[in-house]
N, C-alpha and C positions, 0 to 999 in steps of 0.2 A: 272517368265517367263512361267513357267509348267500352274499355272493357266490364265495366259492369251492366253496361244494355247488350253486351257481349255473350257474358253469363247467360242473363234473364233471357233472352232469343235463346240459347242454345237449352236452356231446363224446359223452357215452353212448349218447343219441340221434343224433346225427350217425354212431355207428358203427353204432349199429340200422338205419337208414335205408341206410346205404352196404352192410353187411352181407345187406339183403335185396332190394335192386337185384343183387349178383354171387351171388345164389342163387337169385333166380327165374326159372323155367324155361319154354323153348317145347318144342315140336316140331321138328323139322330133318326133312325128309322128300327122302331120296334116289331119284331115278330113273335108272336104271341100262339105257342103250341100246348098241347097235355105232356110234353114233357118238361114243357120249360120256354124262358123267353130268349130269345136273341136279340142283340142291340148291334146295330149298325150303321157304316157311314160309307160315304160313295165317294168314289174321285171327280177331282174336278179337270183332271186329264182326258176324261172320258164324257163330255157333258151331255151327249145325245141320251143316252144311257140311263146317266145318272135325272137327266129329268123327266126319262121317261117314266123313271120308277118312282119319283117323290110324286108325280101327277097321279097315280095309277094307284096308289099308298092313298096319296091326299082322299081320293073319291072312294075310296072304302073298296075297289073292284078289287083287291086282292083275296079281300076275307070271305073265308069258306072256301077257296081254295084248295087243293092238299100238296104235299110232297109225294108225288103220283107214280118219280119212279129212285127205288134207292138202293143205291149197291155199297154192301159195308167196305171199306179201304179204298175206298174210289168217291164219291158224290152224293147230295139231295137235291133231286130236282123237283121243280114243281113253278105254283104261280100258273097256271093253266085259264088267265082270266076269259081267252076269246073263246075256251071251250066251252069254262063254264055258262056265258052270255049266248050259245050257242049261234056265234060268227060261224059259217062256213070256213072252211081250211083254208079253200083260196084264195079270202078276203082278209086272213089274217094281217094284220100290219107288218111291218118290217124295221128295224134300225141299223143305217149303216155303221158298217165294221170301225170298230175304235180301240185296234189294234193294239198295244204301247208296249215294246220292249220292255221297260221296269217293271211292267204289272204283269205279276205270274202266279200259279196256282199252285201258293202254300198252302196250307192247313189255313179253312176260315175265310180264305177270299171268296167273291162272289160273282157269276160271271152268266154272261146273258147265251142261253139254248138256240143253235139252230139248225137249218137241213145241212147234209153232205157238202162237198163242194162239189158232187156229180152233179147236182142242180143249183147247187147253190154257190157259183165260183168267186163272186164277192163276199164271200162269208157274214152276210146280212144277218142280223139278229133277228131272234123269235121276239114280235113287239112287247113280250109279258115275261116270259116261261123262266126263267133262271136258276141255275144251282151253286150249292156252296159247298165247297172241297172239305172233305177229310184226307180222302189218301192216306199215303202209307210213308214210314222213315224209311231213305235210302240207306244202303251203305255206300260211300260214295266210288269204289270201284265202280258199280252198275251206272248211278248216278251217270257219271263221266265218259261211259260208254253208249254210241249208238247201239244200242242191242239188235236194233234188223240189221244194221250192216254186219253185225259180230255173228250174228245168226245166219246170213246170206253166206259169210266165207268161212262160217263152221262147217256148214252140210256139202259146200263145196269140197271142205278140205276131208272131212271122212268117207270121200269115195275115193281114196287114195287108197293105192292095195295097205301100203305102210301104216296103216292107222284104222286096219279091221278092228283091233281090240277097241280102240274109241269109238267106234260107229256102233260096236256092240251096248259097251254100257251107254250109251245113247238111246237107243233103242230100247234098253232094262229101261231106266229112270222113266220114259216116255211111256211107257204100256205100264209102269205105277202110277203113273200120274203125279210124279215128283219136278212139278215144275221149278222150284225151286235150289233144287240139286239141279237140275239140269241148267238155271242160268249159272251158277256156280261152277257148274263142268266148263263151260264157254270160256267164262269169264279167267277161268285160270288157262286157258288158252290162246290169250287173246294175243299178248306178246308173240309168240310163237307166229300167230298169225299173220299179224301187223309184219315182222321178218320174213316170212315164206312168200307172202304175197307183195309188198313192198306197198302197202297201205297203210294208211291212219283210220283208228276205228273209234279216234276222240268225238264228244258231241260239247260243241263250246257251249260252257254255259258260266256264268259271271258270278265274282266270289258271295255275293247277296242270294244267287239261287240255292250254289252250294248249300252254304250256311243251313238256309231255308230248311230246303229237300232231308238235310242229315240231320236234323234237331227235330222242329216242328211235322215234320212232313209233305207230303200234297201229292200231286198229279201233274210231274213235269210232262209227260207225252201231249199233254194240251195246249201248250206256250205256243205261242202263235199261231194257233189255228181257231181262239174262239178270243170274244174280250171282255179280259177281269174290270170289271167298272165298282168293286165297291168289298168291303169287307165287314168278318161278323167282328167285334172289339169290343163284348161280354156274349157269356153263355157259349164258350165254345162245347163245354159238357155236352150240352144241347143237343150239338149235331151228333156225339158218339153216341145219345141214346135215341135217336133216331136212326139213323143207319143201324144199329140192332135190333130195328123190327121184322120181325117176320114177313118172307115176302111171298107173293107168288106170280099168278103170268106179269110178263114182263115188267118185273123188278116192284111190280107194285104192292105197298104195305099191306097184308090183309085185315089189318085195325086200320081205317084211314088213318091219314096226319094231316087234319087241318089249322090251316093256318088264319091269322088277324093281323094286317100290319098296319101303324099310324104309324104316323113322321111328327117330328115336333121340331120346331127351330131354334135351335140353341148357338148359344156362344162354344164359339171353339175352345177357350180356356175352360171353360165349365165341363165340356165333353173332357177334355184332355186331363182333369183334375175326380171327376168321375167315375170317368170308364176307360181312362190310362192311354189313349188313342194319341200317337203322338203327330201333330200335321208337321211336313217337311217346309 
């Protein structure tokens, strides 16, 4: 008897537990463009962030909108709510920094805009503005490499009489404007460097970013200095044909790109069995 009210407790809870995994609920937050929709979800890592956007979503202040400023291989930014409602700049709201080492900028994450840290040294968020990465595939030589420091004891090291020839095709590549040959010149340098100088010219980054950065893509030079609160998990199409719009003064589309975003509250297993979004 004992073990069979043993059982029956131990399946009851199996079905409480199973019961409240297909009723816990996220956010789904749709963006809604002329080139297409985005679907998204926020972390709960980051909750300042993440409610500032479902509120801001919920009240319709996103829509109309645009993607205001967009560079292809790099970003879309946009959400410009205080501009649109025309808040004064100084009255702009603010959200503290919600930093997270794990959360970094693949292809598709989503991360809140804000000033310098010449004024802005607690790296406070823009209370609206946000963008969402495209970026570019590493190959993970660069990837792995601090590039300013590679670059700081590259032009150090070709003012060395011994290394006129390097300084010269330095020089070529630079007035083509082959910036790419030119980190490749570096980069097959770098050993050499790293020995002459008695430096390391590694930049630690963890086997998840790797991965990331050389498959998918994105924008590692951002990690840690802005914070990723949410990611797109359909339409990523989306963002490459957006970022192929024509642009001009400062980065902005000359067809707008406006945007509509609602939020809906769904079940996590529904999100996860829809739009493939796996929660940790």
């Amino acid at each position: 008897m004992k073990r069979k009210l043993n059982l029956t407790f131990a399946l009851g809870l199996l079905g409480l537990l199973l019961f409240g995994c297909a009723s816990e609920k996220d956010y789904l937050v749709k963006i809604e463009t002329r080139h297409g929709d985005m679907y998204a979800v926020f972390f709960d890592e980051t909750p300042l962030h993440k409610q500032s956007f479902i509120d801001l979503a919920a009240a319709g202040r996103f829509d109309s909108t645009e993607f205001h400023r967009v560079i292809q291989s790099f970003m879309l930014q946009g959400g410009d709510v205080f501009g649109k409602e025309k808040l004064p700049a100084n009255e702009w709201p603010t959200i503290p920094a919600e930093i997270k080492p794990g959360l970094f900028h693949s292809k598709g994450m989503i991360a809140a805009a804000r000033q310098g840290d010449n004024i802005n040294p607690e790296r406070k968020s823009n209370g609206s503005q946000f963008y969402i990465i495209q970026g570019k595939v590493y190959e993970k030589a660069e990837l792995v490499t601090d590039m300013k420091l590679l670059q700081d004891a590259f032009n150090k090291y070709i003012q060395l009489e011994s290394q006129l020839d390097l300084k010269s095709e330095y020089i070529r590549l630079y007035e083509l404007r082959e910036f790419e040959a030119l980190n490749q010149l570096m980069l097959g340098k770098k050993d050499d460097l790293e020995a002459f100088y008695s430096i390391s010219l590694e930049k630690p980054l963890t086997a998840e970013q790797i991965k990331a950065y050389t498959t998918i893509g994105g924008t590692p030079h951002l990690d840690g200095e802005y914070t990723v609160f949410g990611k797109v998990i359909k339409g990523i199409d989306v963002i490459d044909k957006i970022a192929a719009e024509r642009t001009g003064d400062r980065d902005k589309p000359i067809n707008p790109v406006y945007m509509k975003v609602s939020v809906e509250k769904m079940s996590k297993v529904k999100i996860t069995k829809e739009f493939g979004n796996e929660y940790k």
